[in-house]
FIVEXSE-155206 format. One line per field, with one value per atom (N, C-alpha, C, O): atom name; y, x negated, z negated; residue in three letters. Coordinates in steps of 0.001 Angstrom, whole numbers. Atoms other than C-alpha are relative to their C-alpha. Layout:
site = CA/...
c2 = Y/...
c1 = X/...
c3 = Z/...
code = ALA/...
// end
This chain:
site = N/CA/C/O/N/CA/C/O/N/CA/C/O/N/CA/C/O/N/CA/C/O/N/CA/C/O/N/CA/C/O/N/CA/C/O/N/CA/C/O/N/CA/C/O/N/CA/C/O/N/CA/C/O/N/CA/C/O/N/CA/C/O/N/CA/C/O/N/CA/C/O/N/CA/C/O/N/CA/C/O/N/CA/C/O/N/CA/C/O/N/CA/C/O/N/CA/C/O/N/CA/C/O/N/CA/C/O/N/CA/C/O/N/CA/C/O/N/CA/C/O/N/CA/C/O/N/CA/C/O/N/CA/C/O/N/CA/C/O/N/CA/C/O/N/CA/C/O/N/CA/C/O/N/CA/C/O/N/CA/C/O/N/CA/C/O/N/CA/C/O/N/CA/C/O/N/CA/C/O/N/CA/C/O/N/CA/C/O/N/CA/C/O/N/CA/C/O/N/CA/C/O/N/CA/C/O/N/CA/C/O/N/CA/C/O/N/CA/C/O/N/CA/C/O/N/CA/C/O/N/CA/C/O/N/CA/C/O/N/CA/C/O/N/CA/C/O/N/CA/C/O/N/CA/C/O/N/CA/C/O/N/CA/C/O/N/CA/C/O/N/CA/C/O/N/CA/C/O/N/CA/C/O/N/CA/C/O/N/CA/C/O/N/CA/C/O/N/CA/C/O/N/CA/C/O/N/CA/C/O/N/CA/C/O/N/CA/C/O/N/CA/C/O/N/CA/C/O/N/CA/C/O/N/CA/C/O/N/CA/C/O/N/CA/C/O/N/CA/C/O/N/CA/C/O/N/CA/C/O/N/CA/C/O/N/CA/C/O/N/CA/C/O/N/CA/C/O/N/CA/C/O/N/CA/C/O/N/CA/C/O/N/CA/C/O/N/CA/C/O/N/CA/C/O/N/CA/C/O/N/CA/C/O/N/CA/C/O/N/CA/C/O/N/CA/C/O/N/CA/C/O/N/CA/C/O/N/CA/C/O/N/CA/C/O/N/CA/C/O/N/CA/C/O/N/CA/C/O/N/CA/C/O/N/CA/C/O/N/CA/C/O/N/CA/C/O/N/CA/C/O/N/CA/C/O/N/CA/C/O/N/CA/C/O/N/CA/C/O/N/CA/C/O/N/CA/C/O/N/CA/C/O/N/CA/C/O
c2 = -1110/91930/1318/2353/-1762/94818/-159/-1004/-232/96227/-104/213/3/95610/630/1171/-1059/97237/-694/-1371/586/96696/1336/1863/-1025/99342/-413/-1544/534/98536/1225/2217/-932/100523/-585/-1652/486/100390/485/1564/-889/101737/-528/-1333/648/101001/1386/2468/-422/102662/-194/-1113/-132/104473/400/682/342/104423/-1644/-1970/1340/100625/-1094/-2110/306/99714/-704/-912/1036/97551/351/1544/-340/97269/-87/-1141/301/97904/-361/-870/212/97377/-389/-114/-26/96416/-503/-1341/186/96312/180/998/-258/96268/-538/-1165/539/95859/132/634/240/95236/-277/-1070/272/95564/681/74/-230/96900/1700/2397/-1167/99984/1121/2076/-1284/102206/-177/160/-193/101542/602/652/-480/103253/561/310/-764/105407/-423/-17/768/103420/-1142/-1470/1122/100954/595/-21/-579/103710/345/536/-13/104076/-868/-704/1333/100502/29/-507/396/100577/1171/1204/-914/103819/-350/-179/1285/101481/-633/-642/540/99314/521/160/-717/101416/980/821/-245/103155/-1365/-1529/1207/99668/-1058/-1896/855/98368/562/8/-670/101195/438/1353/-596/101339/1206/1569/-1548/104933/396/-146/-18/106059/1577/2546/-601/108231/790/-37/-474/110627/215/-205/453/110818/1250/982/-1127/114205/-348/-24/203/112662/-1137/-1364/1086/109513/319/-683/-395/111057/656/486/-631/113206/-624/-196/791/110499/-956/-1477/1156/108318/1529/1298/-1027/112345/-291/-183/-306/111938/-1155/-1240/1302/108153/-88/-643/109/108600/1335/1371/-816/111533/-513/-1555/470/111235/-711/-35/974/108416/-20/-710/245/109010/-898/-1135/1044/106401/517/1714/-431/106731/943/2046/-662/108176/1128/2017/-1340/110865/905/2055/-960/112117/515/1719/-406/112230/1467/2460/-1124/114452/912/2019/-989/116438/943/2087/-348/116820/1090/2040/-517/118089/1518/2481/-1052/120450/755/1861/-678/121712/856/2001/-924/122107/830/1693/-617/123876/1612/2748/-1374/126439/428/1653/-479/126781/814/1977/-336/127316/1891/2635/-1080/130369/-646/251/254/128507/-587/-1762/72/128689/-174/-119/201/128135/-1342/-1981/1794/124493/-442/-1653/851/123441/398/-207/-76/124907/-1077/-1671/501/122943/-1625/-2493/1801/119040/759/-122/-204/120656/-258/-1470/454/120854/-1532/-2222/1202/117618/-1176/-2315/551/116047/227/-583/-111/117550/-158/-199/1093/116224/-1386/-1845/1348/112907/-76/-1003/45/113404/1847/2776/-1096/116341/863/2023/-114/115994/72/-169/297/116213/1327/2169/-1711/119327/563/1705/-1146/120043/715/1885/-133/120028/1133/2059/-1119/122424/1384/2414/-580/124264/745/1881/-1079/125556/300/915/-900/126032/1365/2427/-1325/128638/1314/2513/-954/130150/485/1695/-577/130201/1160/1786
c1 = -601/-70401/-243/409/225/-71803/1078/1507/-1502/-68901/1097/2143/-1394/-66584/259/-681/-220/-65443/1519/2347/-1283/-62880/193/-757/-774/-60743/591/915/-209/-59517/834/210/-909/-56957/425/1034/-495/-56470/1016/1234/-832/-54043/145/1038/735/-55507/739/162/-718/-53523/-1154/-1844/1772/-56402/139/-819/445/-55478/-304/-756/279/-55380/-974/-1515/908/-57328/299/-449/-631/-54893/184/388/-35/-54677/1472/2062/-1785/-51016/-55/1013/-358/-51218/-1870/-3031/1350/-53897/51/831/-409/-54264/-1132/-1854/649/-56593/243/1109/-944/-56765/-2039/-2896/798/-59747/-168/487/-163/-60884/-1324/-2135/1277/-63960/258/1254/529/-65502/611/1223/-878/-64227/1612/2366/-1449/-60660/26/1131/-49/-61746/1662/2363/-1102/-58646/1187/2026/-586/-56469/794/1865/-434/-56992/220/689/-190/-56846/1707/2113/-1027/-53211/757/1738/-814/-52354/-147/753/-236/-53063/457/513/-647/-51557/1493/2092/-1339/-48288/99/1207/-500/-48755/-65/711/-4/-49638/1723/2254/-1237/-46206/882/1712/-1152/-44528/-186/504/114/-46049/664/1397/-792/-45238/1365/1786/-1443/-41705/377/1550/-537/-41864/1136/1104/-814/-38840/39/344/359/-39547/1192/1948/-860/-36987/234/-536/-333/-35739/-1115/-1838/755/-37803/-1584/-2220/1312/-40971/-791/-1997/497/-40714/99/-333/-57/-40232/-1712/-2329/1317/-43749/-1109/-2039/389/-45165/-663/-1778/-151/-44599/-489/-546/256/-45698/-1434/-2237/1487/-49112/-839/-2059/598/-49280/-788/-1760/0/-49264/-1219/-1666/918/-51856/-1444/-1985/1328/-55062/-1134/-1669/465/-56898/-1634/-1601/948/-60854/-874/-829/976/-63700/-822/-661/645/-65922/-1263/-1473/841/-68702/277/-573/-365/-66842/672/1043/-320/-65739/-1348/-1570/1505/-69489/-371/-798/155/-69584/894/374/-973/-66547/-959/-1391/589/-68243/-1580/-1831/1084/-71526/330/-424/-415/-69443/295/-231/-180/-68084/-1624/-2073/1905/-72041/-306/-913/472/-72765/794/321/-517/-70311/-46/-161/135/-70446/-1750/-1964/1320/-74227/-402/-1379/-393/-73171/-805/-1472/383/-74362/1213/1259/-768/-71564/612/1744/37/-72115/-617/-329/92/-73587/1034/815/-813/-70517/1371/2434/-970/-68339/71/1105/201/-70299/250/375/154/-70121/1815/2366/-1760/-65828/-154/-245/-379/-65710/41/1021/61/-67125/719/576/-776/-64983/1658/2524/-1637/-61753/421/1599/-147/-62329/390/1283/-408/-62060/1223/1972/-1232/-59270/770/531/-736/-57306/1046/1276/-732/-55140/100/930/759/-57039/-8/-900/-310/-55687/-897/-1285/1496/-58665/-846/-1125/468/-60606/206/-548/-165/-58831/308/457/-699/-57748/-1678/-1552/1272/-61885/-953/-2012/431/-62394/785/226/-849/-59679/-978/-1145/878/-61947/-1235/-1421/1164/-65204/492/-344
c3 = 692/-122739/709/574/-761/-120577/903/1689/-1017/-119141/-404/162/660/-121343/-1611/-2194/1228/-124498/-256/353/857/-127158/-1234/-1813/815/-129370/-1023/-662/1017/-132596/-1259/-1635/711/-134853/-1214/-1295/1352/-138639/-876/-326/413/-140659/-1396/-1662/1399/-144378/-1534/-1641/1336/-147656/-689/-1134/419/-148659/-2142/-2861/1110/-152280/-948/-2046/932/-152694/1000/564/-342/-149914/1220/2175/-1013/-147892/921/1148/-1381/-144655/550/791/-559/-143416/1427/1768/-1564/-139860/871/566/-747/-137331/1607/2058/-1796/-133336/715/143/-906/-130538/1616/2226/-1764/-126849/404/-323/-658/-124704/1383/2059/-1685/-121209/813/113/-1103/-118789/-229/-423/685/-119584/923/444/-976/-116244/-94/819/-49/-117739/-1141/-1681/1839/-121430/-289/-1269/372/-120893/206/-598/-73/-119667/-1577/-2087/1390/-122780/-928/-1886/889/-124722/-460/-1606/-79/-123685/-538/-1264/363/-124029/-1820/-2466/1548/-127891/-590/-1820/237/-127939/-468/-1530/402/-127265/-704/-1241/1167/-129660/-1082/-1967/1441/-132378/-66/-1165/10/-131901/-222/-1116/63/-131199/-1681/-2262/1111/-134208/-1360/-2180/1117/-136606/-152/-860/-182/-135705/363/275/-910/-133931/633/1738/-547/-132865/493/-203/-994/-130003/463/972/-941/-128530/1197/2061/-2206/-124944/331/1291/243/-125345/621/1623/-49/-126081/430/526/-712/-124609/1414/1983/-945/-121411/408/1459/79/-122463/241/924/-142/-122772/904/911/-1471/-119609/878/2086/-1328/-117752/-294/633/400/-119856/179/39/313/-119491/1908/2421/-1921/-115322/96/1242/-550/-115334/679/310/-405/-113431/-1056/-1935/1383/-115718/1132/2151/-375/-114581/-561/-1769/429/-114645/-1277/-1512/1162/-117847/1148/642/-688/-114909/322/263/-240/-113943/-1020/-785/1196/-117267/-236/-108/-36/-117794/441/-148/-820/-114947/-303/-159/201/-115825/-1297/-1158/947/-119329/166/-576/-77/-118262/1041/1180/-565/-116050/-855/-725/999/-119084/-611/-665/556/-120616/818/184/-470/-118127/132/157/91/-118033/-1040/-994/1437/-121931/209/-132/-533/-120778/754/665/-556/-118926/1682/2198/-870/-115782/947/1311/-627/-113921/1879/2360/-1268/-110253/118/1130/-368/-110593/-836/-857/617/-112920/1070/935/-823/-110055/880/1185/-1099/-107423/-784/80/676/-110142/-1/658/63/-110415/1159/1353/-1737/-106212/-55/228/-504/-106230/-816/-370/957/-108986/744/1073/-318/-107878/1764/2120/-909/-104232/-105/607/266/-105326/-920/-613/702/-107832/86/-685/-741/-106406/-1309/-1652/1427/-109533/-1561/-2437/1732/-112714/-497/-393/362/-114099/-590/-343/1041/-116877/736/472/-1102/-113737/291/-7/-438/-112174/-591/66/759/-114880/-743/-1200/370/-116064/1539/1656/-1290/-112117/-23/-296/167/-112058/-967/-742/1746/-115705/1208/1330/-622/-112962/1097/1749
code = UNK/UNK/UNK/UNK/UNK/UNK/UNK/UNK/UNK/UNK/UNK/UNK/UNK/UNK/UNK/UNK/UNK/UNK/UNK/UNK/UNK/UNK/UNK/UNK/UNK/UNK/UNK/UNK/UNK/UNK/UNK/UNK/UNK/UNK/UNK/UNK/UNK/UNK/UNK/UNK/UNK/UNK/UNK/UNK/UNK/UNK/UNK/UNK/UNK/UNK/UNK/UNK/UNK/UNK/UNK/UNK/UNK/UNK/UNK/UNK/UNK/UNK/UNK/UNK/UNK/UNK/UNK/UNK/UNK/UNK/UNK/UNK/UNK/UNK/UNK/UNK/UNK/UNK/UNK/UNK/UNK/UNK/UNK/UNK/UNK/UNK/UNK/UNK/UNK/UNK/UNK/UNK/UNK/UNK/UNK/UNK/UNK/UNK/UNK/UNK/UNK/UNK/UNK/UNK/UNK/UNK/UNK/UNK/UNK/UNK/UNK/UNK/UNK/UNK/UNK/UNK/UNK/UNK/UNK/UNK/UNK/UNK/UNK/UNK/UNK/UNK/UNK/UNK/UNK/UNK/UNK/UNK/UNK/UNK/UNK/UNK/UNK/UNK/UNK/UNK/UNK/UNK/UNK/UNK/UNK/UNK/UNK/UNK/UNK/UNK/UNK/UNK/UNK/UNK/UNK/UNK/UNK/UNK/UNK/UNK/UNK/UNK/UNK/UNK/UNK/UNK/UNK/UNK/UNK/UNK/UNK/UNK/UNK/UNK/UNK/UNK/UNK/UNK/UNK/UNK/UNK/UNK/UNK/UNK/UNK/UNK/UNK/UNK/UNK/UNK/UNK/UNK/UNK/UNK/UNK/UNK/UNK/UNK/UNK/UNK/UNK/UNK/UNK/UNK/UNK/UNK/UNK/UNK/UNK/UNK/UNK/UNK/UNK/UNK/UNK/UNK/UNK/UNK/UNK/UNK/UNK/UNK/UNK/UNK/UNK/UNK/UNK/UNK/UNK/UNK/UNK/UNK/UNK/UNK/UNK/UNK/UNK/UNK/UNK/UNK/UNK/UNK/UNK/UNK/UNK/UNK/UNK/UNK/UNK/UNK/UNK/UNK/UNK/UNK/UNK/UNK/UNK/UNK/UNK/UNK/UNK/UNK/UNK/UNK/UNK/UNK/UNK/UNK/UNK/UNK/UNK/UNK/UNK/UNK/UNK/UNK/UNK/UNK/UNK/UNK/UNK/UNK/UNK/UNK/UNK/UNK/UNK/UNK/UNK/UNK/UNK/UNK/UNK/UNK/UNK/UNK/UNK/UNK/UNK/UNK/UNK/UNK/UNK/UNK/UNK/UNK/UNK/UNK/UNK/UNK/UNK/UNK/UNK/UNK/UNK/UNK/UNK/UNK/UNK/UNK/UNK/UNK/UNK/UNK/UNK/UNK/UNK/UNK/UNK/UNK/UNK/UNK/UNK/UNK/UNK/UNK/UNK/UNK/UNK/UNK/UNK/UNK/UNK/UNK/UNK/UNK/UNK/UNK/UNK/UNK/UNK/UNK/UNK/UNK/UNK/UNK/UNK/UNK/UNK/UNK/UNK/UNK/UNK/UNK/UNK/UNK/UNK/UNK/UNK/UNK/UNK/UNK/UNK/UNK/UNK/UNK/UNK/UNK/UNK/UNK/UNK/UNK/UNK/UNK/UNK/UNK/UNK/UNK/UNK/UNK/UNK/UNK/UNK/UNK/UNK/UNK/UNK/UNK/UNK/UNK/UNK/UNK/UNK/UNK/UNK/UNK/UNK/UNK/UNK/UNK/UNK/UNK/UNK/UNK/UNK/UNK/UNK/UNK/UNK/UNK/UNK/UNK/UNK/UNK/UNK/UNK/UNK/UNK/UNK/UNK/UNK/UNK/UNK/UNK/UNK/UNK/UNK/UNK/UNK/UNK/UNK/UNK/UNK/UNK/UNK/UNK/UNK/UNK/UNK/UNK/UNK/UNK/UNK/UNK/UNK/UNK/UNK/UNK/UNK/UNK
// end
């Protein structure tokens, strides 16, 4: 089981208790976001969503974005603490070294710009 992980979605009619719908997906822990996507899909495909060209288009831009390992969200995250911290020159230097390896991870680049 180390290493892997499983997601699970309910959708329970909270005055009688029942469970209307239910879904999960499962898969290795450096894909969290990834799988998070996939039951993203079925929870739409299950509840009959009917998506517009609009937002299914939004969709498929948000589904393709830079999808990081659970390790380097870590690191993204603690980049964040640190700038909330007001310590802003080591959360520049864990951003450099984050947005070297993923060039394209807009949050990333987007609270370097803030330093």
């Amino acid at each position: 089981m180390l290493g892997s992980i499983r997601i699970d979605a309910r959708f329970i009619d909270v005055e009688t208790g029942k469970i209307l719908k239910s879904d999960g997906v499962d898969g290795h822990t450096e894909a969290f976001f990834k799988i998070q996507k996939q039951l993203s899909w079925k929870i739409i495909r299950n509840m009959d969503i009917k998506l517009t060209p609009d937002e299914q288009k939004e969709v498929e831009i948000r589904g393709k974005a830079t999808s990081l390992p659970m390790d380097d969200i870590q690191k993204y995250s603690m980049a964040l603490d640190l700038y909330d911290n007001g310590e802003k020159l080591e959360a520049k230097k864990m951003l450099e070294t984050l947005l070297k390896k993923y060039p394209d991870f807009e949050p990333g680049k987007a609270l370097l710009k803030k330093i």
